[in-house]
PASEBA-1860 file (N, C-alpha, C; in nm, 3 decimals):
! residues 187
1> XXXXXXXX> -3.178/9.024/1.641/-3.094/8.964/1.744/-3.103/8.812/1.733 ~ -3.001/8.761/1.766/-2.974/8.571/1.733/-3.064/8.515/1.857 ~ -3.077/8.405/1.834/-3.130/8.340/1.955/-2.998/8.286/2.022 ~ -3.013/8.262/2.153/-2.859/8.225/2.218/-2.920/8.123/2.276 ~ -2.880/7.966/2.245/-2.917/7.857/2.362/-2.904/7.852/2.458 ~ -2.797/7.945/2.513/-2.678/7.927/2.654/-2.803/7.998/2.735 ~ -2.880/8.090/2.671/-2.927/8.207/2.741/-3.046/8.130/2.802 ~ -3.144/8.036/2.695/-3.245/7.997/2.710/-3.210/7.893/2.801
9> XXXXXXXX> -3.098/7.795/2.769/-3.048/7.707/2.909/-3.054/7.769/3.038 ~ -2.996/7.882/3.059/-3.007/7.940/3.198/-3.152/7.973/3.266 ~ -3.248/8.019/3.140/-3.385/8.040/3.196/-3.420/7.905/3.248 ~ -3.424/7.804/3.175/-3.433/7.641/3.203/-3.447/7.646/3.321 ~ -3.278/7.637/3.361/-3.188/7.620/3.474/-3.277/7.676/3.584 ~ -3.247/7.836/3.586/-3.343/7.920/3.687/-3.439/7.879/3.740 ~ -3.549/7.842/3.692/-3.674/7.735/3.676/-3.662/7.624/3.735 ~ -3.567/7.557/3.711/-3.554/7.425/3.757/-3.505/7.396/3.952
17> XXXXXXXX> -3.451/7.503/3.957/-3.372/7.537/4.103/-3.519/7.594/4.140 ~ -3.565/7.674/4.104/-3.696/7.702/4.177/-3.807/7.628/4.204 ~ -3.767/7.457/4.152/-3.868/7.378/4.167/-3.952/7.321/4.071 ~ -3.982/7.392/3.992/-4.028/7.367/3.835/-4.013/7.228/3.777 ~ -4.109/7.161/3.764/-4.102/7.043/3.747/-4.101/7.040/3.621 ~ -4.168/7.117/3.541/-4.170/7.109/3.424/-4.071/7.158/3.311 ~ -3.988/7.212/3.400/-3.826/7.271/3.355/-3.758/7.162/3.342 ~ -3.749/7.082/3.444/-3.723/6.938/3.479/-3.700/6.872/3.357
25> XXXXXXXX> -3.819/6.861/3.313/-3.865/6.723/3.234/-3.768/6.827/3.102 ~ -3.852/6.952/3.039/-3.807/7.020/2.953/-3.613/6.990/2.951 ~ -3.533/7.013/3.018/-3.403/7.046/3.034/-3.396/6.877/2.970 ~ -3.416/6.811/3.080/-3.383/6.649/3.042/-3.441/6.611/2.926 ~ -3.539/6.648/2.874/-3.538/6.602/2.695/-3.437/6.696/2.637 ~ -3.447/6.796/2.639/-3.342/6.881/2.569/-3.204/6.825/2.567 ~ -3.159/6.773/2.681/-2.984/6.711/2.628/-2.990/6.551/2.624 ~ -3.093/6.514/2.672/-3.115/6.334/2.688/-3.011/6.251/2.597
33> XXXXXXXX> -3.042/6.298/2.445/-3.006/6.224/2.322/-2.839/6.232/2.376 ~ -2.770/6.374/2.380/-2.636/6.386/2.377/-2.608/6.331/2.509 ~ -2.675/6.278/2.618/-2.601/6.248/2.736/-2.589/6.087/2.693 ~ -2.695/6.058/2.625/-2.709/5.880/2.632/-2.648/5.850/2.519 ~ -2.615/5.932/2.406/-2.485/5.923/2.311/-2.377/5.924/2.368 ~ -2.319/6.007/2.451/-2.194/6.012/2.515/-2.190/5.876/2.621 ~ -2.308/5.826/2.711/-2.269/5.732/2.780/-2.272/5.582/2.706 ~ -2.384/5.577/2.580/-2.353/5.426/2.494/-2.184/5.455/2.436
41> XXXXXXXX> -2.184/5.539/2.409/-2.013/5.528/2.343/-1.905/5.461/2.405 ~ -1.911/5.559/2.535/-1.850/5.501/2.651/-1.829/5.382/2.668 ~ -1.959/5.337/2.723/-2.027/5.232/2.757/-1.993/5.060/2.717 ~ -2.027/5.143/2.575/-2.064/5.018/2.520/-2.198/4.937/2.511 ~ -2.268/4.987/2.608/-2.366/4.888/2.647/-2.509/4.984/2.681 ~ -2.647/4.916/2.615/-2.758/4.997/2.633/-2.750/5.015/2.768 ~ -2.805/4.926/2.833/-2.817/4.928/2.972/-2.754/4.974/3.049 ~ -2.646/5.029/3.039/-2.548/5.085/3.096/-2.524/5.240/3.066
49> XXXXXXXX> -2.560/5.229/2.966/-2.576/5.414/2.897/-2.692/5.437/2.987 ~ -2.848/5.338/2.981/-2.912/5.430/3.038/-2.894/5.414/3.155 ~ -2.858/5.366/3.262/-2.854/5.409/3.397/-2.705/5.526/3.454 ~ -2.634/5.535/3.341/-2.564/5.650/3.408/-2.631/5.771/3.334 ~ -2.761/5.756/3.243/-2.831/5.911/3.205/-2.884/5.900/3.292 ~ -2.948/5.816/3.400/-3.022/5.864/3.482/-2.973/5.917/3.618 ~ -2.861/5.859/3.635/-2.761/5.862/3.745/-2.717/6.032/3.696 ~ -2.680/6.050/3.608/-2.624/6.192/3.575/-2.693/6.285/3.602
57> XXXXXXXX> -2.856/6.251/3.558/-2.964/6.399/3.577/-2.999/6.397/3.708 ~ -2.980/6.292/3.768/-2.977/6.276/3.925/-2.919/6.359/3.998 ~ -2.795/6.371/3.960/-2.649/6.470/3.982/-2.658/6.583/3.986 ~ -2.720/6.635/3.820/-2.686/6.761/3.770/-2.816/6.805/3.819 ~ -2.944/6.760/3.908/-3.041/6.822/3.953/-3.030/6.818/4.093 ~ -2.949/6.772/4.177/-2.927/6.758/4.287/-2.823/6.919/4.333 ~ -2.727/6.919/4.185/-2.622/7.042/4.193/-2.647/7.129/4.103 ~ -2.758/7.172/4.081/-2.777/7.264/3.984/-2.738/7.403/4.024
65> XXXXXXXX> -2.721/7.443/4.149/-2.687/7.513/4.234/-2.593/7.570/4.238 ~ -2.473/7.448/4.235/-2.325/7.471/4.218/-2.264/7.474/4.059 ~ -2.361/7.491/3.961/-2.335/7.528/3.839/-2.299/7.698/3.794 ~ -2.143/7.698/3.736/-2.103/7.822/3.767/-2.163/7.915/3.581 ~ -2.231/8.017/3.599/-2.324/8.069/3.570/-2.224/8.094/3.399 ~ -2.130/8.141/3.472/-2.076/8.233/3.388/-1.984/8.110/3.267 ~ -2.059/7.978/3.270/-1.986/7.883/3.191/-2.150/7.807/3.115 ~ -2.074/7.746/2.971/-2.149/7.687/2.939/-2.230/7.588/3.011
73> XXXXXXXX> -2.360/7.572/3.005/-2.409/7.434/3.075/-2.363/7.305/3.033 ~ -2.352/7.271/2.876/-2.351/7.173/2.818/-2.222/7.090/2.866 ~ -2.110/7.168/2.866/-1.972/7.116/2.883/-1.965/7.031/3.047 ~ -2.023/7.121/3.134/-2.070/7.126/3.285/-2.161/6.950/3.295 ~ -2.249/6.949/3.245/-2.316/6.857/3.204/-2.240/6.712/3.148 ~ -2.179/6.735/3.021/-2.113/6.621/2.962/-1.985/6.579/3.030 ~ -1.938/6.678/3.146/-1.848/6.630/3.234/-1.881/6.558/3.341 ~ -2.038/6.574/3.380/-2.084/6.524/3.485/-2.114/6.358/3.452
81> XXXXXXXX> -2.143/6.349/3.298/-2.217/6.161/3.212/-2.083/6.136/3.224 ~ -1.958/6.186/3.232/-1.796/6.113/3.137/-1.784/6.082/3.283 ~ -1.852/6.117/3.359/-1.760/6.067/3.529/-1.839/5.936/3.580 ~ -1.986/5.942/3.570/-2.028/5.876/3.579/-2.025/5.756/3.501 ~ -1.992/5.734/3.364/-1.947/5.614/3.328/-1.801/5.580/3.310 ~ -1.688/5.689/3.362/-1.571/5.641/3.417/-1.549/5.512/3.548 ~ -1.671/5.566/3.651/-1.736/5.530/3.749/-1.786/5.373/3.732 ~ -1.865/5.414/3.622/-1.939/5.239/3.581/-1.807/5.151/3.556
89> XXXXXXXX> -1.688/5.214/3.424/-1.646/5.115/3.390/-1.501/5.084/3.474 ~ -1.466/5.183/3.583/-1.419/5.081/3.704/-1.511/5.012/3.753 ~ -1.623/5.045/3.804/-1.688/4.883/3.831/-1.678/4.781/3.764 ~ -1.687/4.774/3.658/-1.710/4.667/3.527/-1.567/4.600/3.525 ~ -1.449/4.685/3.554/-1.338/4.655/3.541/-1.293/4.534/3.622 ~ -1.385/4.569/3.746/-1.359/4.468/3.873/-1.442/4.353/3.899 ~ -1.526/4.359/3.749/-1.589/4.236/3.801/-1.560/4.160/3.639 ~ -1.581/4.035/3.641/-1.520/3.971/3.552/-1.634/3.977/3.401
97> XXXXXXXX> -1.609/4.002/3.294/-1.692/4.037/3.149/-1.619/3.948/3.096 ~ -1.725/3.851/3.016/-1.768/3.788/2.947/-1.657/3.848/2.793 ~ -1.531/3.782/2.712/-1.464/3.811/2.631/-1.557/3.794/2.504 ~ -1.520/3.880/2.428/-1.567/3.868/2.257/-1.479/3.885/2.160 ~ -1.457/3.811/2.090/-1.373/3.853/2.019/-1.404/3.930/1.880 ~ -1.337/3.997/1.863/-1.381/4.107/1.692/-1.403/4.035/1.604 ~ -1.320/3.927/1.557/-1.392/3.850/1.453/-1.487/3.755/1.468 ~ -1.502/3.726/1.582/-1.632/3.665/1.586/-1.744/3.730/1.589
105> XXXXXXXX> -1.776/3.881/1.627/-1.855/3.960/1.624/-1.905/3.991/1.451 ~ -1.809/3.997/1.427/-1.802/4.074/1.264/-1.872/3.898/1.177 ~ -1.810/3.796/1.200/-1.815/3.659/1.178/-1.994/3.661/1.139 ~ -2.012/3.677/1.287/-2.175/3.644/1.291/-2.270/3.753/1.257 ~ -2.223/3.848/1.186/-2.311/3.956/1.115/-2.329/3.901/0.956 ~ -2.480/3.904/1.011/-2.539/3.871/0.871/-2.588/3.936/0.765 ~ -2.514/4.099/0.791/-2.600/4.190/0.735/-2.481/4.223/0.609 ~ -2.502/4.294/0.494/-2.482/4.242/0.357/-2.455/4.427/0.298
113> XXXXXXXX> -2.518/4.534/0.412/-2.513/4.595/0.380/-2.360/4.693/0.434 ~ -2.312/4.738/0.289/-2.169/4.804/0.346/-2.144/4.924/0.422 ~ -2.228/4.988/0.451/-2.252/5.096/0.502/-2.292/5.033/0.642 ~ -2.355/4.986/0.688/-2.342/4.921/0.822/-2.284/4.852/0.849 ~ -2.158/4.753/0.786/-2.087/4.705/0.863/-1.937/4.796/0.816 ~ -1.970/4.897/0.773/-1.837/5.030/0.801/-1.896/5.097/0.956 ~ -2.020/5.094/0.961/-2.020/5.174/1.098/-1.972/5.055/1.217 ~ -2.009/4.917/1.202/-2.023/4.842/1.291/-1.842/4.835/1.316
121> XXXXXXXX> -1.771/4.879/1.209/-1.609/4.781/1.203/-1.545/4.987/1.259 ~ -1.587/5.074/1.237/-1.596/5.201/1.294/-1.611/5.179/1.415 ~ -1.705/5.137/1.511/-1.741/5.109/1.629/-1.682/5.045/1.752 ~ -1.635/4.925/1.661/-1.527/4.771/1.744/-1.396/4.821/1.698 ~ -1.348/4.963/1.613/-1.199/5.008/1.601/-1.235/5.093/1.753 ~ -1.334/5.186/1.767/-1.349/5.227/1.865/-1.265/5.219/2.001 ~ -1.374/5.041/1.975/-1.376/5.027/2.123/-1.216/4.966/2.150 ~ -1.117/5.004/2.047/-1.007/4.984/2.056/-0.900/5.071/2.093
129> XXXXXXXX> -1.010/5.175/2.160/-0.894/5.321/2.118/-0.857/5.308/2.338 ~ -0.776/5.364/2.333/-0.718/5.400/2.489/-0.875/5.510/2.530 ~ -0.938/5.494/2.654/-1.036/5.558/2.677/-1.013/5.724/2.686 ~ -0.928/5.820/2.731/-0.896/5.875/2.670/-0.943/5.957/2.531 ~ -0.840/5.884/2.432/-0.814/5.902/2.284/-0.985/5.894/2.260 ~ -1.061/5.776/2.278/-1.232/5.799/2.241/-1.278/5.883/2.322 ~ -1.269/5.917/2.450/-1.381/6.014/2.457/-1.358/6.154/2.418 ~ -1.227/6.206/2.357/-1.203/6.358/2.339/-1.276/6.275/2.189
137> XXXXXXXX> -1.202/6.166/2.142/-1.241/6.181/1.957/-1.349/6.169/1.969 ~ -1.493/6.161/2.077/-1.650/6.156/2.093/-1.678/6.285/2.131 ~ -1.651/6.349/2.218/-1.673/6.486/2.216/-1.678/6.556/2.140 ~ -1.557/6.564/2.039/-1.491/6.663/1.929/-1.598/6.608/1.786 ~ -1.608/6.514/1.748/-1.657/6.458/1.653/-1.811/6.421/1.637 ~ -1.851/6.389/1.769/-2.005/6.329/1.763/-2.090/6.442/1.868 ~ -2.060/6.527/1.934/-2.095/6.643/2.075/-2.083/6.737/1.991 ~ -1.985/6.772/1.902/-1.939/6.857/1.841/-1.868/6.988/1.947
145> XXXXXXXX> -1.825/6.938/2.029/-1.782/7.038/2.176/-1.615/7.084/2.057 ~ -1.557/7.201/2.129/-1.462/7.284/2.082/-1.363/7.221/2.208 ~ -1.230/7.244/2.180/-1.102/7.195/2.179/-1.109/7.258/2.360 ~ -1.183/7.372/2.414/-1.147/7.406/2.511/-1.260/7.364/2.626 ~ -1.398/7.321/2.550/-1.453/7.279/2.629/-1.430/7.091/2.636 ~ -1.381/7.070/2.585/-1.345/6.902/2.555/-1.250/6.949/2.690 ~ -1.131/7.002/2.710/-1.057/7.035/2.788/-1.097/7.032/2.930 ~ -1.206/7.124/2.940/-1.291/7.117/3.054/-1.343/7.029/3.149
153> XXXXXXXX> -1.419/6.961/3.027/-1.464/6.810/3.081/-1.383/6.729/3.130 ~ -1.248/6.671/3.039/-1.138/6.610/3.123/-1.048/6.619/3.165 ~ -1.047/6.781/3.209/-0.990/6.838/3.303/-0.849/6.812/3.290 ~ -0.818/6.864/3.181/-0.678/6.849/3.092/-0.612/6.950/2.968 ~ -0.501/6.957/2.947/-0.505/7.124/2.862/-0.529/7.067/2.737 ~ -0.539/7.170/2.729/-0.611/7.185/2.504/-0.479/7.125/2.443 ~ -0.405/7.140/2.449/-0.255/7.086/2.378/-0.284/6.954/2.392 ~ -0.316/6.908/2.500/-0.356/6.744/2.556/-0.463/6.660/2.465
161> XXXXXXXX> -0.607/6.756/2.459/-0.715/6.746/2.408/-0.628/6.701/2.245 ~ -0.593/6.830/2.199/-0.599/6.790/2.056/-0.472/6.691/2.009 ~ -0.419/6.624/2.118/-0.315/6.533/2.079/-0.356/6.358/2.111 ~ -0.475/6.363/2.161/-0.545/6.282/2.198/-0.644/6.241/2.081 ~ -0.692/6.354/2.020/-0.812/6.350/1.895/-0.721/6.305/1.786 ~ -0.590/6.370/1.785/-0.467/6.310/1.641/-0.443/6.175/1.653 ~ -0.388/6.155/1.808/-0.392/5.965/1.772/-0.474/5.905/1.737 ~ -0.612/5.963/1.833/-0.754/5.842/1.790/-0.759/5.857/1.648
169> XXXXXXXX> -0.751/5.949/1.537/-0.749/5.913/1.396/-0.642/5.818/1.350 ~ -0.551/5.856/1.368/-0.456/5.765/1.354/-0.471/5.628/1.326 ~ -0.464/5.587/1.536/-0.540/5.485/1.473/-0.627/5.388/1.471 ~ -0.742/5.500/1.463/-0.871/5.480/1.368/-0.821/5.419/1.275 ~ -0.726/5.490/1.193/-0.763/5.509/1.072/-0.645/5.367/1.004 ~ -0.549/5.361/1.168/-0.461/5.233/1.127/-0.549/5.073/1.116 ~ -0.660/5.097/1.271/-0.711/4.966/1.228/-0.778/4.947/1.094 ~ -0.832/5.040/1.091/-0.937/5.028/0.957/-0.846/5.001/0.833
177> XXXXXXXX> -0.743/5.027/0.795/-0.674/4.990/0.683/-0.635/4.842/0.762 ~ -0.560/4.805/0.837/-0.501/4.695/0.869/-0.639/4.587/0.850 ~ -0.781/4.587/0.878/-0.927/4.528/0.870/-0.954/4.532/0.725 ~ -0.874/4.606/0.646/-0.915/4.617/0.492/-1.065/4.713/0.449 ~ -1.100/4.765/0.534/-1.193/4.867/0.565/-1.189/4.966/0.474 ~ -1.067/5.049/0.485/-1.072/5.121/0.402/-0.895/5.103/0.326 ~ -0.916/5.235/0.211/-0.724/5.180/0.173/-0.659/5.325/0.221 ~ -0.506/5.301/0.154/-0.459/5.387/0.231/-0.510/5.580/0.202
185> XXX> -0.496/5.651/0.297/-0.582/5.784/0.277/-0.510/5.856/0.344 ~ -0.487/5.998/0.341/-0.456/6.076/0.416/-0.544/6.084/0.578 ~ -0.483/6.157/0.679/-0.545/6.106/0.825/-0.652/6.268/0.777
END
């Protein structure tokens, strides 16, 4: 017989509603990495990733309760970090940030190696995409979540989801040729 995560999540879970402190801690290392991946993406910003992981397990241990059984946890979960730094970055929106510009970012990298400044020029195409278009193309690509639980999370149909993941390649894949990044390629 397979091992089933979903199954062992729920024992977690069980545990954790009963008080279990040590379920606690267990559950929150277990998704930590993927919640504070999903909120730096977001984000943008360390400091800001980590206070909506903490703000999130805050959440999802406050409502563990109202977690419906008969659904994945994970999706349940990564819908709960995408709200909370929706949350942050209307705040952020309303208060005035400090402009950067891309080539000055890229300008003052002193690093030589091409493989990191493909991730770094990957990153600042990113943070170019309609929020949206990045967080299904972060889900789908870096969560590795399926077309219906991406759906879930932003509470939008799968037709939506995967027309959202086609542009962000797009263009991805437009800045990055237009940056000289890469040449031309199939999407």
């Amino acid at each position: 017989m397979a091992f089933d995560p979903s199954t062992d999540d729920r024992c977690v879970i069980d545990r954790c509603i009963a008080g279990d402190q040590r379920a606690m801690v267990e559950l929150l290392e277990r998704f930590r990495g993927q919640v504070y991946g999903l909120c730096y993406r977001m984000l943008n910003n360390r400091q800001d990733a980590e206070d909506a992981l903490q703000e999130t397990f805050i959440r999802v241990f406050r409502n563990l309760h109202s977690w419906d059984r008969q659904r994945d946890f994970k999706p349940w979960l990564l819908a709960i970090a995408g709200n909370r730094c929706r949350t942050l970055l209307g705040a952020r929106k309303r208060r005035p940030a400090p402009t950067v510009l891309v080539d000055e970012l890229l300008d003052s990298s002193d690093s030589g190696d091409g493989l990191i400044t493909l991730v770094e020029e990957v990153r600042l195409a990113l943070l170019g995409l309609r929020e949206e278009y990045r967080r299904a193309f972060l889900l789908f690509h870096e969560q590795e979540l399926s077309y219906l639980e991406i759906a879930e999370i932003l509470d939008c149909p799968v037709g939506t989801v995967k027309t959202w993941i086609h542009r962000a390649r797009r263009e991805l894949a437009h800045c990055l040729r237009g940056r000289g990044v890469v040449e031309d390629a199939p999407l």
